[in-house]
SEMI-8366 format. One line per field, with one value per residue: residue number from 1; residue in one letter; x, y, z of N, C-alpha, C in turn. Coordinates in steps of 0.02 Angstrom, whole numbers. Last residue first. Example, Ala and Ser with C-alpha at 12.3 -4.5 7.8 and 13.67 -1.06 7.14 Angstrom:
BEGIN
resi	2  1
resn	S  A
n_east	642  660
n_north	-112  -284
n_up	354  390
ca_east	684  615
ca_north	-53  -225
ca_up	357  390
c_east	645  660
c_north	2  -165
c_up	394  390
//
This chain:
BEGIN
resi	374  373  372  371  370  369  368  367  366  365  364  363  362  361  360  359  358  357  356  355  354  353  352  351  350  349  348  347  346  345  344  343  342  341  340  339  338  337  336  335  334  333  332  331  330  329  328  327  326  325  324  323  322  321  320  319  318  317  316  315  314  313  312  311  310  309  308  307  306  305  304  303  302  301  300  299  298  297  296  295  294  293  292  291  290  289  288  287  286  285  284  283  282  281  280  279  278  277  276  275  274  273  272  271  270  269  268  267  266  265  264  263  262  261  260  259  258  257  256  255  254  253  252  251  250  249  248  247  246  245  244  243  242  241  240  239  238  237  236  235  234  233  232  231  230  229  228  227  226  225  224  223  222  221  220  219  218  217  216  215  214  213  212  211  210  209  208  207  206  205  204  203  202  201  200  199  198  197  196  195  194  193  192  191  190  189  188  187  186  185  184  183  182  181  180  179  178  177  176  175  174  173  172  171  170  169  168  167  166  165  164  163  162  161  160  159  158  157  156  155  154  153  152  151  150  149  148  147  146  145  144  143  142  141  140  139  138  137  136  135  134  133  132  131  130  129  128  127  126  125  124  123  122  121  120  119  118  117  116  115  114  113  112  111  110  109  108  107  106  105  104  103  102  101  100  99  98  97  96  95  94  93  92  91  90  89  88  87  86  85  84  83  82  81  80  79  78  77  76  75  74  73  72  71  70  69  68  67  66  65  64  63  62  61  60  59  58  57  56  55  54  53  52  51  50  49  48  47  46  45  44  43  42  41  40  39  38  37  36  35  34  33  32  31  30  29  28  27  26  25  24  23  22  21  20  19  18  17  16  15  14  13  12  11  10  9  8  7  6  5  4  3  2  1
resn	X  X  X  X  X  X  X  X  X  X  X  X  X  X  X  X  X  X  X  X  X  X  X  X  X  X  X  X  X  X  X  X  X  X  X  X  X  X  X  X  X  X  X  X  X  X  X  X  X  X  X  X  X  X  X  X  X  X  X  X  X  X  X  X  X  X  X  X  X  X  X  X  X  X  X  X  X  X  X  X  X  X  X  X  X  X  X  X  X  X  X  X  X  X  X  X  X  X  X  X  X  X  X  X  X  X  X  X  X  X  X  X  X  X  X  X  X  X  X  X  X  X  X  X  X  X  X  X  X  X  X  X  X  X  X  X  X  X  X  X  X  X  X  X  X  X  X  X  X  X  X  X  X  X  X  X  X  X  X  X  X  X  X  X  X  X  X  X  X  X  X  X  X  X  X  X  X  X  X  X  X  X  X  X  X  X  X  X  X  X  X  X  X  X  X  X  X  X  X  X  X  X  X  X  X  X  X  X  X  X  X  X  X  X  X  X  X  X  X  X  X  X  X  X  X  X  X  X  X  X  X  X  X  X  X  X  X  X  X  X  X  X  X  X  X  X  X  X  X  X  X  X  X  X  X  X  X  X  X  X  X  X  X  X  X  X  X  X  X  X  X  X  X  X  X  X  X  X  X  X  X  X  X  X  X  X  X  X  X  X  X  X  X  X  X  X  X  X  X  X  X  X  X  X  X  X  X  X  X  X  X  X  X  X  X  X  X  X  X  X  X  X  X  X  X  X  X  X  X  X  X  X  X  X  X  X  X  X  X  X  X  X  X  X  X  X  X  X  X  X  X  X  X  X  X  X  X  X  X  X  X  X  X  X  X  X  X  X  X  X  X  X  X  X
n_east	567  690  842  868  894  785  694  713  739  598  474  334  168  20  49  205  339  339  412  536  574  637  818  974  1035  1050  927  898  982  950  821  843  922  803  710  804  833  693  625  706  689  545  516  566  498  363  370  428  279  182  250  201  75  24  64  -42  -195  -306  -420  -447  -423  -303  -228  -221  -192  -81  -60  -99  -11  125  72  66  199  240  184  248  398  372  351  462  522  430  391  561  702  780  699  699  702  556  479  512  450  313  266  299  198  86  69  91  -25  -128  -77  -15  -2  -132  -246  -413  -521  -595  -578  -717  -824  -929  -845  -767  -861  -922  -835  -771  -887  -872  -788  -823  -942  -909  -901  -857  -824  -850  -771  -698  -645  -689  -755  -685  -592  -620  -662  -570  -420  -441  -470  -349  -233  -75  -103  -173  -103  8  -37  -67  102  158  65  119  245  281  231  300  422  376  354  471  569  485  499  600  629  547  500  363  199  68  48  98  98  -19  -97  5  -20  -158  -196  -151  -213  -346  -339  -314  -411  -447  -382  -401  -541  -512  -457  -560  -644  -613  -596  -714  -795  -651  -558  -435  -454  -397  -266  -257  -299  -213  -101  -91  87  190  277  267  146  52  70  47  -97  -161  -118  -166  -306  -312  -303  -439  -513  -525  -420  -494  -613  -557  -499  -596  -684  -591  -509  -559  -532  -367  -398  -427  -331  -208  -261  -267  -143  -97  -182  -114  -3  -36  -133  -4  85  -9  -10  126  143  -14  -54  -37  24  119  227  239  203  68  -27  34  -14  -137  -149  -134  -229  -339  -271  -310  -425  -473  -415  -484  -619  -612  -593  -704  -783  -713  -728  -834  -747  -593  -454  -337  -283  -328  -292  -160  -128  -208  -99  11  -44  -25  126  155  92  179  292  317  300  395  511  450  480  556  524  408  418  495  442  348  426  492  388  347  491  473  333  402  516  461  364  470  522  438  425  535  534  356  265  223  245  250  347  293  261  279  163  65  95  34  -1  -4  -103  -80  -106  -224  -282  -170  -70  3  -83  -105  -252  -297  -284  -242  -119  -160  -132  10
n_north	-825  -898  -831  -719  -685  -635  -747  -846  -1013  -1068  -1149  -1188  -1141  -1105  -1048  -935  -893  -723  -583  -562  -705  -688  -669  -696  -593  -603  -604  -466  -406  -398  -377  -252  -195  -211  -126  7  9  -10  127  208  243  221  334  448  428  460  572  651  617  711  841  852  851  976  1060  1071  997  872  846  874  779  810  803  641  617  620  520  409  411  372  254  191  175  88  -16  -51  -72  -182  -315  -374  -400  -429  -549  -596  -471  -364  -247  -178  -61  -62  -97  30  114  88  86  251  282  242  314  450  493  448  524  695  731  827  775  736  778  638  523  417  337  413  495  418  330  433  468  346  305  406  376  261  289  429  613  793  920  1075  1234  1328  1369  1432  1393  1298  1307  1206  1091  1061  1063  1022  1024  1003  1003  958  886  781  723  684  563  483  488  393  300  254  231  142  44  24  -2  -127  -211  -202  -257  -376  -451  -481  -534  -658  -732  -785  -729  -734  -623  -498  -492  -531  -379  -288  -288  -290  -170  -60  -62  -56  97  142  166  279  336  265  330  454  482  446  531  656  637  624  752  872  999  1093  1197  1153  1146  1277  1220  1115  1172  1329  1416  1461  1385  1475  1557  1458  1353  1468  1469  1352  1342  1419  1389  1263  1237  1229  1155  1073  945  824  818  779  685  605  542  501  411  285  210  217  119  14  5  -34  -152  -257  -281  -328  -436  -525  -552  -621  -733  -793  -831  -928  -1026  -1060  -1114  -1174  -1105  -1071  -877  -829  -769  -618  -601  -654  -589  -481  -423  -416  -322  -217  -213  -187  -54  24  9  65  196  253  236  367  462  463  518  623  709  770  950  999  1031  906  839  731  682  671  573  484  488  425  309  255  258  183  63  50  45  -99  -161  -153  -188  -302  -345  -416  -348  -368  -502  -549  -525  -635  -744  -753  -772  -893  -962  -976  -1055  -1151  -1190  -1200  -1337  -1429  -1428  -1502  -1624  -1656  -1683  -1713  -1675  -1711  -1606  -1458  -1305  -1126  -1013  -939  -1017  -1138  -1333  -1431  -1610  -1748  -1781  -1756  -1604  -1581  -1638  -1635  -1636  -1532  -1381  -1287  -1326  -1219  -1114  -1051  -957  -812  -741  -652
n_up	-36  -154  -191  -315  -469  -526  -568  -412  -353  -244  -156  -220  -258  -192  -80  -73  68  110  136  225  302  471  506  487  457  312  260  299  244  93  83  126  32  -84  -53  -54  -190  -266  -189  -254  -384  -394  -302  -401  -517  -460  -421  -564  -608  -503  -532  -643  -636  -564  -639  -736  -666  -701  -806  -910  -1015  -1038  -924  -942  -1050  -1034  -945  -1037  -1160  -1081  -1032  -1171  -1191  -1090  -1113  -1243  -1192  -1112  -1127  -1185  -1079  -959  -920  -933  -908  -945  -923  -782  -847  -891  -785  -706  -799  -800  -683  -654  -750  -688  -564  -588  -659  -580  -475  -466  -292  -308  -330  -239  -221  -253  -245  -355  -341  -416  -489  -564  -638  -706  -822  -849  -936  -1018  -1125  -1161  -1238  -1284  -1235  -1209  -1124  -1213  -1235  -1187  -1006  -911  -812  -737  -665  -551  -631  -712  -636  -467  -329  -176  -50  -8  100  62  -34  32  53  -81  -105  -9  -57  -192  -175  -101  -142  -245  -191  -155  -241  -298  -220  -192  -313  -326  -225  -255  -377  -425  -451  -407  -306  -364  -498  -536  -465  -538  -683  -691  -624  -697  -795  -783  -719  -847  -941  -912  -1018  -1149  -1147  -1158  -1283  -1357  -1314  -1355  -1497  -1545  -1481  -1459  -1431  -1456  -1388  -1284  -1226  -1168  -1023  -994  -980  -954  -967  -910  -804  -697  -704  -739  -602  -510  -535  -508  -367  -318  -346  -282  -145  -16  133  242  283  342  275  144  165  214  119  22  51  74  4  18  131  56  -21  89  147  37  11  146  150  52  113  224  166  84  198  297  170  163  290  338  526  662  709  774  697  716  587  576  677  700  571  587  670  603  539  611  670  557  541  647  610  504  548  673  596  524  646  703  566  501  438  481  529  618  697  678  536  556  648  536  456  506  554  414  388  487  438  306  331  413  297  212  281  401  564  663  782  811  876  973  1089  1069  1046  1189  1256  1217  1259  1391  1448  1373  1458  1582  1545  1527  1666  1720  1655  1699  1835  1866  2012  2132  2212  2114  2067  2111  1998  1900  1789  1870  1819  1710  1802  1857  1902  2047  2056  2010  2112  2260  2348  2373  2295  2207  2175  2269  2257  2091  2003  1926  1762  1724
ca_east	528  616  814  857  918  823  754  684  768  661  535  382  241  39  55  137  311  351  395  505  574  566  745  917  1021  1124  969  848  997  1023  816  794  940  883  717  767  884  738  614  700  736  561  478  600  562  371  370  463  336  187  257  275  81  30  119  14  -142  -236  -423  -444  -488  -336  -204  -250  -263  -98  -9  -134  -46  112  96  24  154  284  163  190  369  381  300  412  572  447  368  500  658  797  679  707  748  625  494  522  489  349  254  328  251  99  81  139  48  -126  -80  -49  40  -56  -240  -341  -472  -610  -580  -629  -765  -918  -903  -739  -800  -949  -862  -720  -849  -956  -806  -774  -959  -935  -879  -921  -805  -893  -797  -766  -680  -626  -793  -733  -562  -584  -690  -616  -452  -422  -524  -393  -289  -120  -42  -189  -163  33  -32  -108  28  164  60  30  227  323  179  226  404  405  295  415  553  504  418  590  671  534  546  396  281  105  3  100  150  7  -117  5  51  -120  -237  -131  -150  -330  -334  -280  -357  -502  -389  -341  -509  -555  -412  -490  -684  -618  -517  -691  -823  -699  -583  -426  -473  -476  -287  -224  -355  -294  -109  -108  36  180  269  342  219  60  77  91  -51  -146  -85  -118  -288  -308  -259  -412  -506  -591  -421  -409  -588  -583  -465  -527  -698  -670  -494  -593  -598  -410  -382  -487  -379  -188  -263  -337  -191  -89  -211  -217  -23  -12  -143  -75  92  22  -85  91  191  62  -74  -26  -44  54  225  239  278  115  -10  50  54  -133  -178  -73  -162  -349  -273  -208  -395  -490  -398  -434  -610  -624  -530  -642  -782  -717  -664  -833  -815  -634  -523  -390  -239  -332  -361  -190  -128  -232  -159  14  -11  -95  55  178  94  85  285  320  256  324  500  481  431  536  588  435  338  515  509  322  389  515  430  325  446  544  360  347  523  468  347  442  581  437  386  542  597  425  305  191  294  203  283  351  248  314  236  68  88  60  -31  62  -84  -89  -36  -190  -304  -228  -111  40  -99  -28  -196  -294  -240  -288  -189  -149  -165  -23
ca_north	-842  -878  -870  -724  -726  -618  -716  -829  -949  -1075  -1105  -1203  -1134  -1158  -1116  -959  -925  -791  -592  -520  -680  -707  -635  -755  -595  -565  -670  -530  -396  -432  -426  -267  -188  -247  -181  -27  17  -62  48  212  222  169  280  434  405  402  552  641  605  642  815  856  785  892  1035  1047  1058  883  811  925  778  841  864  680  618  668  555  407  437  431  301  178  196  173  -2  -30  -17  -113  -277  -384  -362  -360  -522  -617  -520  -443  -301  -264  -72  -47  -139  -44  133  80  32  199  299  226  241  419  528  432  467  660  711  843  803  708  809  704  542  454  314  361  505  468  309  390  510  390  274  425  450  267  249  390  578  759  859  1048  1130  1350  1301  1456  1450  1288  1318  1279  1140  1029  1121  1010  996  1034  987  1015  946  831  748  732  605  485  531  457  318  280  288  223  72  27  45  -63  -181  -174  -217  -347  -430  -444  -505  -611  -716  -815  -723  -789  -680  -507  -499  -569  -456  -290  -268  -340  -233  -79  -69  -107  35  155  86  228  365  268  242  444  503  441  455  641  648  581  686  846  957  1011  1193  1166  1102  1258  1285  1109  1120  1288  1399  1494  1360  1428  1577  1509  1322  1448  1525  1363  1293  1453  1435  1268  1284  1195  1219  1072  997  859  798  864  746  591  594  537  470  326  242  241  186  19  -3  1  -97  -228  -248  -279  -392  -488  -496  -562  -686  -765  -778  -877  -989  -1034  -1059  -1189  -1121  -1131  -938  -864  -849  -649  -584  -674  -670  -492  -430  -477  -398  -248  -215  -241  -122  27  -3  11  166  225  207  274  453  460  462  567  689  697  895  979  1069  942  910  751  701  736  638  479  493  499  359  254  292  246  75  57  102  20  -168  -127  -125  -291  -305  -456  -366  -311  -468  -551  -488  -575  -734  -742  -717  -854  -970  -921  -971  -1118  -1182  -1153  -1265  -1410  -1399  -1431  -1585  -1649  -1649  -1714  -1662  -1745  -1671  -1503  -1373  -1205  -1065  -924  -969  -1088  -1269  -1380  -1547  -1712  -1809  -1817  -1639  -1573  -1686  -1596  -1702  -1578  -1420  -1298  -1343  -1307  -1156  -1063  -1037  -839  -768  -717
ca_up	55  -137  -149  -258  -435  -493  -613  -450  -376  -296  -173  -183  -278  -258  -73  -74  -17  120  70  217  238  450  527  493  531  377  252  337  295  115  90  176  100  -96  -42  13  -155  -269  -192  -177  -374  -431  -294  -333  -502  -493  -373  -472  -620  -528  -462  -647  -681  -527  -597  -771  -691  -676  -708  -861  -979  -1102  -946  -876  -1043  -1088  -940  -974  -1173  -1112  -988  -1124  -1246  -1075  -1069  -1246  -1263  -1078  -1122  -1242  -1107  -959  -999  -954  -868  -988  -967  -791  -796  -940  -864  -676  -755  -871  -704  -597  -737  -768  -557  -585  -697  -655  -463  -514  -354  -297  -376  -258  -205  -271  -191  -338  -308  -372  -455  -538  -575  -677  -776  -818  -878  -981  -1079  -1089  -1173  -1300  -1298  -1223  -1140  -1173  -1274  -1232  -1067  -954  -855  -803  -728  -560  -568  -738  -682  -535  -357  -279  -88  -69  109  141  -43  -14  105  -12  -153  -8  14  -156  -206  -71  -91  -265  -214  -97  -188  -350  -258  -138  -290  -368  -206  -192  -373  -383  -435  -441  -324  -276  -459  -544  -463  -471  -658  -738  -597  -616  -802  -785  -688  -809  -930  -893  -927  -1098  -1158  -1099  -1209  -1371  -1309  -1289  -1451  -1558  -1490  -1508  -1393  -1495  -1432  -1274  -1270  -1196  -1079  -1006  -1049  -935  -987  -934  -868  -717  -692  -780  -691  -513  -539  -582  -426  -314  -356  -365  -158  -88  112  207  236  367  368  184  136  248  172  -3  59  123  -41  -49  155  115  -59  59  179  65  -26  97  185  42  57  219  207  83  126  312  182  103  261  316  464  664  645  783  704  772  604  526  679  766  568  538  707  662  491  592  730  573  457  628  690  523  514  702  646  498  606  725  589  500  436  418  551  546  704  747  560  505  688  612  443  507  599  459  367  489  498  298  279  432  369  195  261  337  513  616  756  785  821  899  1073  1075  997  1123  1255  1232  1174  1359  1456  1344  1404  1553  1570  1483  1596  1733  1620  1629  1780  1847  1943  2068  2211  2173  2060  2117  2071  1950  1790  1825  1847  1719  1758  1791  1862  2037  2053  1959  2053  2204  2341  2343  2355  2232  2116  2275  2316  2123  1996  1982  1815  1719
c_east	564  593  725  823  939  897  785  733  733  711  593  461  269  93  50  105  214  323  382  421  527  580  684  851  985  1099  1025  897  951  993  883  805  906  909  768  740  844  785  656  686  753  652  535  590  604  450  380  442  396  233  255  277  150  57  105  92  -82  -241  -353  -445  -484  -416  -283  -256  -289  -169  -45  -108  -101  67  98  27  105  228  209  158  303  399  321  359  508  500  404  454  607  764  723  677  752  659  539  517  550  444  304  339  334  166  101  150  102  -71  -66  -50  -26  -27  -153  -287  -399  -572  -592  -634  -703  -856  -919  -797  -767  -906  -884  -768  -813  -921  -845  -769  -881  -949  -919  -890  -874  -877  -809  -800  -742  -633  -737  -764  -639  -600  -679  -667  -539  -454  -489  -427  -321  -190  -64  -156  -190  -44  -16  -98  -46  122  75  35  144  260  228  214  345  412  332  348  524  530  416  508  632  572  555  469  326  168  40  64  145  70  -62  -11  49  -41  -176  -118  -118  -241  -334  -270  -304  -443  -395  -340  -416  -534  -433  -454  -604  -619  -547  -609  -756  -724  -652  -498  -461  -483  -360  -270  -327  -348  -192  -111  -9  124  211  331  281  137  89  126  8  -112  -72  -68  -230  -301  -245  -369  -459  -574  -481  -401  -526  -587  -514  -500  -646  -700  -560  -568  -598  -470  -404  -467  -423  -267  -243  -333  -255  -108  -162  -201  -98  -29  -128  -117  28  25  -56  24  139  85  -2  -29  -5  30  184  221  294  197  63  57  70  -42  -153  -104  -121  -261  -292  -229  -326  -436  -430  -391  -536  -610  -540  -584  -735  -728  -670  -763  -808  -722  -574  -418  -287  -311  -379  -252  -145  -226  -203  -60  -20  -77  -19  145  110  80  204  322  267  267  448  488  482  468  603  484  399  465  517  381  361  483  471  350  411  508  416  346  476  501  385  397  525  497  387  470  566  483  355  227  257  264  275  306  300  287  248  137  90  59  4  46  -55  -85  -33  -102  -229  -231  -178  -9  -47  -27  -153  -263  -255  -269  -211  -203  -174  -68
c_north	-879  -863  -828  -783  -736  -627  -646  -792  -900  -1018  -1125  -1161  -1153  -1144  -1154  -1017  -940  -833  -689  -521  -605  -683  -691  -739  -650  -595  -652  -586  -441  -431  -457  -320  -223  -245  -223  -102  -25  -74  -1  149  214  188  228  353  408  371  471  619  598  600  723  819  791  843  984  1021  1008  953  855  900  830  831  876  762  658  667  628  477  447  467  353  241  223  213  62  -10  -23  -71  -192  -321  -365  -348  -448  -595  -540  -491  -333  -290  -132  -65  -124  -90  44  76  28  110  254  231  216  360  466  462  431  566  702  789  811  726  786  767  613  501  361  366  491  485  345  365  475  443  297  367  442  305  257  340  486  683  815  961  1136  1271  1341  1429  1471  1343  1323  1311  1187  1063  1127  1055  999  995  1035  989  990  868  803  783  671  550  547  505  386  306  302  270  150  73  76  -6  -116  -151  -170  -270  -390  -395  -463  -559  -625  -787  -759  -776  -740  -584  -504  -549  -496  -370  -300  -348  -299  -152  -81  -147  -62  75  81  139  303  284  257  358  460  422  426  571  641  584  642  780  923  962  1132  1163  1101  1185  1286  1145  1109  1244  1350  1486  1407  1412  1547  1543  1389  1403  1524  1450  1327  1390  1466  1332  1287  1254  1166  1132  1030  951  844  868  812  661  631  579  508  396  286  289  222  98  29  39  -40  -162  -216  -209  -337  -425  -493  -534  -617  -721  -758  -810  -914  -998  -1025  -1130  -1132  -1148  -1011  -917  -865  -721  -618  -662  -696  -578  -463  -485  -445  -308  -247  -259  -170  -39  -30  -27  101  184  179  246  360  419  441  514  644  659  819  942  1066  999  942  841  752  755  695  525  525  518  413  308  315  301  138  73  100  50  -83  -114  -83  -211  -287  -422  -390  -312  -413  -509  -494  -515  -646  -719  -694  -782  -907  -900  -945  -1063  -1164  -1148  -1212  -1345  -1392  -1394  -1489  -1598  -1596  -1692  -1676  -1733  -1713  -1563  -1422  -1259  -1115  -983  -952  -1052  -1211  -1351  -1495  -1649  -1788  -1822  -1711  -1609  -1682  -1636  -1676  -1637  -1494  -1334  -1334  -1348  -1203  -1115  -1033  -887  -802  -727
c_up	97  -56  -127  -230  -352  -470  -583  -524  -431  -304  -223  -222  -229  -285  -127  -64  -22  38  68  153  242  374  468  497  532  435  307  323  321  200  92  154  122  -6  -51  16  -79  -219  -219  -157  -285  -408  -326  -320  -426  -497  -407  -443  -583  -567  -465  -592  -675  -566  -543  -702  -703  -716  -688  -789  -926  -1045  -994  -881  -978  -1061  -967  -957  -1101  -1128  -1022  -1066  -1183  -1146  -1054  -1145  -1248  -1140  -1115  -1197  -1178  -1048  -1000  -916  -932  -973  -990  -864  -786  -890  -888  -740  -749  -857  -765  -647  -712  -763  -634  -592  -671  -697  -538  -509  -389  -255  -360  -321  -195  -268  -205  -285  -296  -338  -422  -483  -550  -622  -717  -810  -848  -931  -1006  -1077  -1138  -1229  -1274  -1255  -1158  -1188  -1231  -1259  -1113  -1016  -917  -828  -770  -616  -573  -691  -701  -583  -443  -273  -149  -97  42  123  12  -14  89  49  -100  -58  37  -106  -188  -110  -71  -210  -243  -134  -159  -291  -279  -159  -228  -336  -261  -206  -291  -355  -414  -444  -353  -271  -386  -491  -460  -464  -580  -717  -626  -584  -745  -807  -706  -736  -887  -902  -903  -1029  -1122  -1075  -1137  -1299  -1319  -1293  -1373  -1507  -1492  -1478  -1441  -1460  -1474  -1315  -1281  -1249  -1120  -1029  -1047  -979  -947  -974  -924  -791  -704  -760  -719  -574  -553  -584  -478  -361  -368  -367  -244  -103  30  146  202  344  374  255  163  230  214  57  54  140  9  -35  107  107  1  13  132  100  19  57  154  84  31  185  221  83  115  254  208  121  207  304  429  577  627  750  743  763  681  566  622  752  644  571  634  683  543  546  673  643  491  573  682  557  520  635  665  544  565  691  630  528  457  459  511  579  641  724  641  533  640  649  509  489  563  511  384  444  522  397  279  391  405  244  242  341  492  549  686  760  785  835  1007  1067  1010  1064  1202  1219  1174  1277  1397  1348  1354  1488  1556  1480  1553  1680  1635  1610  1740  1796  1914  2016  2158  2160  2122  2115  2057  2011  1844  1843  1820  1771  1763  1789  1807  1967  2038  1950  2017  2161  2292  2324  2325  2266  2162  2223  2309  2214  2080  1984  1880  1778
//
């Protein structure tokens, strides 16, 4: 703390004349009283407190995106790829703007209501989780400028004795791509309809504590998986093998396009589009005595099957990223309930900060969980 100044300790100073704080370790002036020097340090202890408490007070999801960024960070350092400083600063932006949200939420900074607080959190969430995404695009070869489809689709022919993507070449028509392509492509709006509402209108934490924690076991660990086997997928590899030529209608040509744009390109080991379907149909069946899950989860395991096929028939995936994407979907869906169930007995055990606070257009309740809200 700064050192006040000799004329503030002076007994006849403005500051002593009219009450004013002293600073932490001085002794107050004969102007002070009792009460207000009790009130001094009782700021100091607050203080301290709050700063002993930041950490103390991170959820499960808070060190599962913090320990991510980390490992990210020493992939890049330890790479031998193209654009690694730059990379290296994105991150290092992505993992201080994540800890500055968590210094105001877990550390009870932000003077804002409970509900803005929630908010906040989970935007940023999202946001960090979406930021890191687009910036696999450079991030993977940064780390990994080299690809192991080689020893993939060697390895599909030795265990499974086939590829499903030269394999299904000959079913490849106008009408089965444009087929397959509409499903690829709903991929994300299967995300968007599952995630949104539940980190947004939910009311039931324990459920949404759940479903995030296992949401994020499973991107995060797919995310990093990517450094450890990078591809480019049959649709590269493979193309002199292809006697069709994918051809098919406007969501063909959307799933070329957003792949192009936006996909990270060497994202292939896990199958993402194997698991997040996966994970989603996963968690409906397992809670469908809940509303909507017990009406939605036949068509959203429909749904996963054919996202599942598409990835095989559009040649984005070999056959052992879509296995890998499966295991990683049930680990996820049975890792995440168990951790959040722990994380949210043991915050009510110790009194800690909700892992999961309330919003501001809901006031707490019980959700169909039957967990006390935030």
């Amino acid at each position: 703390m700064a050192t006040t100044p000799s004329s503030a300790r002076e007994p006849h100073s403005s500051a002593g004349r009219q009450g004013g704080a002293p600073s932490s370790g001085h002794v107050p002036s004969a102007g002070w009283s009792p009460l207000a020097h009790a009130h001094a340090h009782a700021l100091d202890a607050g203080t301290l407190a709050v700063s002993s408490s930041w950490v103390r007070n991170w959820a499960s999801q808070d060190w599962l995106m913090v320990t991510y960024f980390v490992a990210i960070l020493a992939a890049l350092c330890l790479g031998g790829g193209p654009n690694r400083s730059a990379c290296i600063l994105r991150v290092a932006l992505d993992l201080g703007a994540f800890l500055f949200v968590l210094a105001l939420v877990r550390g009870s900074v932000l003077r804002f209501t409970a509900g803005a607080t929630a908010l906040l959190y989970r935007t940023a969430v999202i946001a960090a989780l979406l930021s890191s995404f687009f910036q696999l695009r450079e991030i993977l070869p940064a780390v990994a400028p080299w690809s192991v489809d080689g020893r993939i689709y060697a390895l599909d022919l030795r265990v499974f004795g086939v590829e499903p993507s030269v394999a299904l070449d000959r079913f490849v028509t106008r009408a089965t791509t444009e087929w397959f392509a509409f499903f690829y492509f709903l991929y994300f709006l299967i995300l968007s309809v599952h995630i949104l509402p539940m980190v947004y209108w939910n009311r039931d934490t324990r459920l949404l504590g759940r479903f995030a924690t296992g949401t994020l076991l499973m991107f995060l660990s797919a995310h990093l998986l990517y450094m450890l086997v990078p591809g480019y997928g049959p649709y590269w590899f493979l193309k002199d093998a292809f006697r069709h030529e994918l051809d098919g209608g406007p969501f063909w040509h959307l799933v070329r396009e957003t792949v192009d744009a936006g996909g990270a390109q060497k994202d292939i080991f896990p199958s993402l589009h194997t698991a997040a379907p996966t994970f989603l149909a996963l968690f409906s069946f397992r809670h469908r005595k809940l509303f909507p899950y017990k009406y939605s989860w036949p068509v959203v395991a429909f749904f996963a099957l054919q996202i599942i096929l598409a990835t095989l028939f559009l040649r984005w995936h070999y056959l052992l990223d879509v296995v890998a994407g499966l295991g990683l979907a049930a680990a996820a869906s049975f890792l995440g309930q168990r951790i959040a169930d722990w994380e949210f007995a043991k915050r009510e055990r110790l009194g800690l900060q909700p892992a999961w606070s309330e919003l501001p257009w809901w006031s707490g309740s019980r959700g169909s969980c039957g967990s006390r809200d935030g």
